[in-house]
Backbone bond lengths (Angstrom), bond angles and torsions (degrees), N, CA, C in turn:
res aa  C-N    CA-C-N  psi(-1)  N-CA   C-N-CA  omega(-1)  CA-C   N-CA-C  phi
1 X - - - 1.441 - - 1.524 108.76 -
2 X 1.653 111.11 118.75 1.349 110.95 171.42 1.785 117.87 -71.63
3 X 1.243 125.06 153.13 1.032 136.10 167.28 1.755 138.01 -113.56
4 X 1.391 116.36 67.33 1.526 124.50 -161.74 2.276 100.17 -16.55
5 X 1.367 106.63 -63.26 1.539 109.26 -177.14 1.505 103.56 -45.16
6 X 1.541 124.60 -79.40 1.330 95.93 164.42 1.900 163.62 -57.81
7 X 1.375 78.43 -7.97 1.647 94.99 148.49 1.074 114.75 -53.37
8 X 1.178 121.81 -82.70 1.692 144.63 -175.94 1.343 109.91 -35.75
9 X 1.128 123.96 -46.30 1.739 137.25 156.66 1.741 112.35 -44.14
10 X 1.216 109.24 -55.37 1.369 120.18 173.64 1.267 121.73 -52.08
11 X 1.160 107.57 -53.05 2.006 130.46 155.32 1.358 128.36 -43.72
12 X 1.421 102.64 -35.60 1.748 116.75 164.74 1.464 108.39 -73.06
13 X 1.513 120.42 -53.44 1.107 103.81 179.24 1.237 140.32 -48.16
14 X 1.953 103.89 -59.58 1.330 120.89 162.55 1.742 123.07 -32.62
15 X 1.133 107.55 -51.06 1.462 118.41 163.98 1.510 122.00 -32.27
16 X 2.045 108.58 -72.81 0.977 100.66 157.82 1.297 138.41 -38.89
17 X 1.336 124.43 -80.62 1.430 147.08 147.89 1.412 106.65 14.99
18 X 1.331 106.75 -64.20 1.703 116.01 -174.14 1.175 121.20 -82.04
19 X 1.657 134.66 0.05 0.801 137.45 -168.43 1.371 91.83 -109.29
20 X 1.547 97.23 -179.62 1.914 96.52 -156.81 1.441 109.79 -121.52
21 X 1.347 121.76 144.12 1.627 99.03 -171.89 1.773 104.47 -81.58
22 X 1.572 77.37 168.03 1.888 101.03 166.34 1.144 110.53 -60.07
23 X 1.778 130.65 105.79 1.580 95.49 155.27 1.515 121.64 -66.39
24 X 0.771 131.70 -40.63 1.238 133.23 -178.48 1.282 128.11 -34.66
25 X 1.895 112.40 -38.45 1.002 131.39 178.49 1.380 126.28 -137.78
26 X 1.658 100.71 73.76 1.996 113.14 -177.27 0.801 102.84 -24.08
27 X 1.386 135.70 142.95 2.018 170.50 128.43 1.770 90.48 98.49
28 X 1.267 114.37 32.65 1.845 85.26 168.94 1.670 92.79 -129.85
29 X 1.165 120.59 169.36 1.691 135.75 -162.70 1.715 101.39 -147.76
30 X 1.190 107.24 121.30 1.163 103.69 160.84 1.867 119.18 -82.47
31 X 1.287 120.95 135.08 1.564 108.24 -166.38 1.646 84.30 -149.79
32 X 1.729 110.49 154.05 1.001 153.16 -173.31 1.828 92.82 -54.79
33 X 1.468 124.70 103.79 0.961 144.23 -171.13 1.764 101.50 -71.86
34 X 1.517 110.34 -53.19 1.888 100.87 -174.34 1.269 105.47 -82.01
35 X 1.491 125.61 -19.98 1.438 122.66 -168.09 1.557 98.43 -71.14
36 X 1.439 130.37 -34.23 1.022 121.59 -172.32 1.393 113.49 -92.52
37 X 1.442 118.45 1.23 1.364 104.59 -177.04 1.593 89.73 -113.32
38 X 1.412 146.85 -11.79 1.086 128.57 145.34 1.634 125.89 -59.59
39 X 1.415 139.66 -15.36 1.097 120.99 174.66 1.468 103.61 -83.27
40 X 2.041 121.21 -28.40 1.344 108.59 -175.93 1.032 110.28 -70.84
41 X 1.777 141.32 -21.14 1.425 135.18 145.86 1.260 131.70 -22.90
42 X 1.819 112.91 -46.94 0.992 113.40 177.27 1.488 129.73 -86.21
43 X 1.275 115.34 -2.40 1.320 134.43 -158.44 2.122 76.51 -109.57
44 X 0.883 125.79 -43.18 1.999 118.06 -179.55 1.345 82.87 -68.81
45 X 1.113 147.07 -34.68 1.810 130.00 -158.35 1.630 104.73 -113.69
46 X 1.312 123.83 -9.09 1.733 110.02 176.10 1.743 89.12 -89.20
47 X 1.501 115.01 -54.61 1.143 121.71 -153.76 1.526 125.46 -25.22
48 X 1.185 129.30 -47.92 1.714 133.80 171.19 1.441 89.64 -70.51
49 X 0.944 142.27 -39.25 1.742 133.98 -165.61 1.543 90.80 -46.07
50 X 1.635 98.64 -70.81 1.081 121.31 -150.44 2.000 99.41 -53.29
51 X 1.202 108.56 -60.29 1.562 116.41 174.54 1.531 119.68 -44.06
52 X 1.561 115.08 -24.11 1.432 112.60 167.29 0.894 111.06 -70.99
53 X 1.770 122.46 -40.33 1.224 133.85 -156.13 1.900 122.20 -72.77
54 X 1.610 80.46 -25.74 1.679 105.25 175.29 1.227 110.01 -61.90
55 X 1.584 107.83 -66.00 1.576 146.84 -178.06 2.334 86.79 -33.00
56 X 1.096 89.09 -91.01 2.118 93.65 -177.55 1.493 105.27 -44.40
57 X 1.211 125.27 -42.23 1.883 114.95 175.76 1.547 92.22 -55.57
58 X 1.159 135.58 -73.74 1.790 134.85 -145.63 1.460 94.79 -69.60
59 X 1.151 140.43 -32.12 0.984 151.16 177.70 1.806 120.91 -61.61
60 X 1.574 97.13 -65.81 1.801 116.60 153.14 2.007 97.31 -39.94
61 X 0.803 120.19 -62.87 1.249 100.85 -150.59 1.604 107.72 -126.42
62 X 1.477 102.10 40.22 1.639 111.32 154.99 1.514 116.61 61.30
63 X 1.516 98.11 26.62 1.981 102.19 178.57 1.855 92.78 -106.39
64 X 1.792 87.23 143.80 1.604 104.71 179.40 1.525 112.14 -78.84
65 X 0.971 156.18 158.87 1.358 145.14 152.54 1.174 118.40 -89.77
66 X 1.215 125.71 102.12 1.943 132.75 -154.76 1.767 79.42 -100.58
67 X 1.263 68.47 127.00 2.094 95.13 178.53 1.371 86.03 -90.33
68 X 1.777 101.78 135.92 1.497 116.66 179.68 2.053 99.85 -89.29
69 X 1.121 75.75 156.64 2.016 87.93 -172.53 1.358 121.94 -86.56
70 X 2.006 99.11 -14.22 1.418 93.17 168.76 1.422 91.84 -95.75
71 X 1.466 88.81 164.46 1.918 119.10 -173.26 1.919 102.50 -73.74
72 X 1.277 100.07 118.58 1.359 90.44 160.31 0.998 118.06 -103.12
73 X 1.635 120.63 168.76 1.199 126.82 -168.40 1.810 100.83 -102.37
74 X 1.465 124.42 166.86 1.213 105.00 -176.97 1.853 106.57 -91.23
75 X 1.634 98.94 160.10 1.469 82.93 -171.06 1.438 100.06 -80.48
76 X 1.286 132.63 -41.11 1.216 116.57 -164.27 1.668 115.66 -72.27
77 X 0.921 138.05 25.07 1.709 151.97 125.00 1.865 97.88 -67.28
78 X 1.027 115.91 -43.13 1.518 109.91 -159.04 1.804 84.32 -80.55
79 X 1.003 133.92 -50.69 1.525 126.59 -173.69 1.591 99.89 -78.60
80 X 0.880 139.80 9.08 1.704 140.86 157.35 1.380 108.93 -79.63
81 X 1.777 119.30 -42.96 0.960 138.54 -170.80 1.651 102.98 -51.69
82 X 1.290 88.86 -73.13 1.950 124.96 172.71 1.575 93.15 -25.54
83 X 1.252 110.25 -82.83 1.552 131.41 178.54 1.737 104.30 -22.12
84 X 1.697 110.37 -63.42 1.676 111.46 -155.60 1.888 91.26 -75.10
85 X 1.571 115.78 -3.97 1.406 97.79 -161.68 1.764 105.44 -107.48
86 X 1.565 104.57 -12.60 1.011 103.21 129.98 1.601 160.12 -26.61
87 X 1.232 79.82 -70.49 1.884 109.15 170.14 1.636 99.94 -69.27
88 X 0.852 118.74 -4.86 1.731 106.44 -165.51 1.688 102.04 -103.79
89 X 1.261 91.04 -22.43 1.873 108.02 -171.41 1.644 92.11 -57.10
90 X 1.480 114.24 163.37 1.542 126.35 159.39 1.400 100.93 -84.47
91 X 1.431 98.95 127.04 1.481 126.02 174.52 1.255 127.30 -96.51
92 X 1.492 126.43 125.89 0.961 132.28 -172.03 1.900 117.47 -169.28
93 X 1.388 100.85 135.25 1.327 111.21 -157.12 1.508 110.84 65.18
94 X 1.497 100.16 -141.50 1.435 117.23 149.01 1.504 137.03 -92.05
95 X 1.554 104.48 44.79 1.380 114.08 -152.87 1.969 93.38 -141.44
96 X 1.143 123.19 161.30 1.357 119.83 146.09 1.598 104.91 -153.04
97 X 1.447 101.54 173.40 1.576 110.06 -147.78 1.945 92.21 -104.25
98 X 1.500 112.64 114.45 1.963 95.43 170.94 1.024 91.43 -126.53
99 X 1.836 90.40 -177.78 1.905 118.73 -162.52 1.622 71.75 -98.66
100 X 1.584 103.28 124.00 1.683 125.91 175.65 1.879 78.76 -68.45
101 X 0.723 157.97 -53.40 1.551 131.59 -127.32 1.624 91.02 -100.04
102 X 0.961 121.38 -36.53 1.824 136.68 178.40 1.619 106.19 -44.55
103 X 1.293 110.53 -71.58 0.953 129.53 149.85 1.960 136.18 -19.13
104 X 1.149 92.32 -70.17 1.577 100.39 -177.13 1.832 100.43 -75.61
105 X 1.451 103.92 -29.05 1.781 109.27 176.98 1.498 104.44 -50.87
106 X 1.330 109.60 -59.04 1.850 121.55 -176.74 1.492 84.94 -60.16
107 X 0.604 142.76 -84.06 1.922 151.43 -125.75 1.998 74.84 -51.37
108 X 1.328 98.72 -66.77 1.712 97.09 -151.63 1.697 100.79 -61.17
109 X 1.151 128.95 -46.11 1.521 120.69 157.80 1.474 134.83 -33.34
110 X 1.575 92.71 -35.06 1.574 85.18 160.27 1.419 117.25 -95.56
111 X 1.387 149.80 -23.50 1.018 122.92 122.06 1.440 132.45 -7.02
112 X 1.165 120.89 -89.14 1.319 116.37 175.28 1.840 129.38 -46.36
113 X 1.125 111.25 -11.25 1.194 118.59 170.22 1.490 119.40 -113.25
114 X 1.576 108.95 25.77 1.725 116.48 172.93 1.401 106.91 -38.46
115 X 1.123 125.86 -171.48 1.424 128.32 155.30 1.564 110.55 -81.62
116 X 1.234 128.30 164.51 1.414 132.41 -148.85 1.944 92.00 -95.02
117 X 1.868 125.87 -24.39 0.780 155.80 142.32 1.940 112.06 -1.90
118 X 1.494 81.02 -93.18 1.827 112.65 175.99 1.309 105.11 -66.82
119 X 1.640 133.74 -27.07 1.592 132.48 174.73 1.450 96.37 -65.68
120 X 1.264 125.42 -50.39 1.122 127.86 -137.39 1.634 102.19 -88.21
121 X 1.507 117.62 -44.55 1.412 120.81 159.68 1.416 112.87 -51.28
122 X 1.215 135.68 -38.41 1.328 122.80 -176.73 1.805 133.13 -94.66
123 X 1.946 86.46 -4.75 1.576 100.86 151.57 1.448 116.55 -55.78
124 X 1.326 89.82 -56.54 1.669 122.58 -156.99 1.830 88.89 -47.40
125 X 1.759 120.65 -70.56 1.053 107.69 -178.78 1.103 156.27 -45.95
126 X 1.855 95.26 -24.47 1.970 114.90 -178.07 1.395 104.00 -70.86
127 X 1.955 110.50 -15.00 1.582 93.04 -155.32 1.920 102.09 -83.31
């Protein structure tokens, strides 16, 4: 089962990834400033899709959703986060300049803080 929110995650990465570093300035990347704030748009607008969508798969096919015991944080604070660290970057053109490691840190946090939902469908599939 595909997931548009984690798509969009996938899309951030690649983005990064492909973009080229600063020499000038070790661990920071300048990257496409609207491209990335249109996929985190889309990742605030698939996201409940996607969680209903989880919700009827586990449901279709008789899987429990075992609530994890550590505390997650919510993602959309974690994509606000993304958002203000954005804004914090030096701006210029249609481009702004981030700390690659800042960056990819949030990215994998929000990952890790999917809904327990979308974790749980995509256990379900590897097995």
């Amino acid at each position: 089962m595909l997931f548009k929110s984690l798509e969009c995650l996938r899309d951030i990465e690649k983005l990064i990834n492909e973009t080229h570093d600063l020499p000038i300035f070790r661990g920071y990347k300048a990257i496409n400033k609207r491209g990335v704030e249109k996929l985190i748009d889309e990742i605030y607008a698939s996201l409940p899709e996607d969680v209903l969508n989880a919700r009827i798969y586990l449901r279709e096919h008789n899987y429990e959703i075992r609530k994890k015991v550590k505390e997650k944080t919510n993602v959309y604070d974690l994509l606000k986060m993304f958002e203000i660290a954005l804004e914090d970057g030096y701006q210029f053109m249609q481009s702004v300049v981030i700390k690659t490691k800042e960056i990819e840190n949030l990215l994998d946090r929000i990952y890790e803080n999917m809904p327990d939902e979308i974790d749980e469908v995509q256990k379900n599939n590897k097995l």
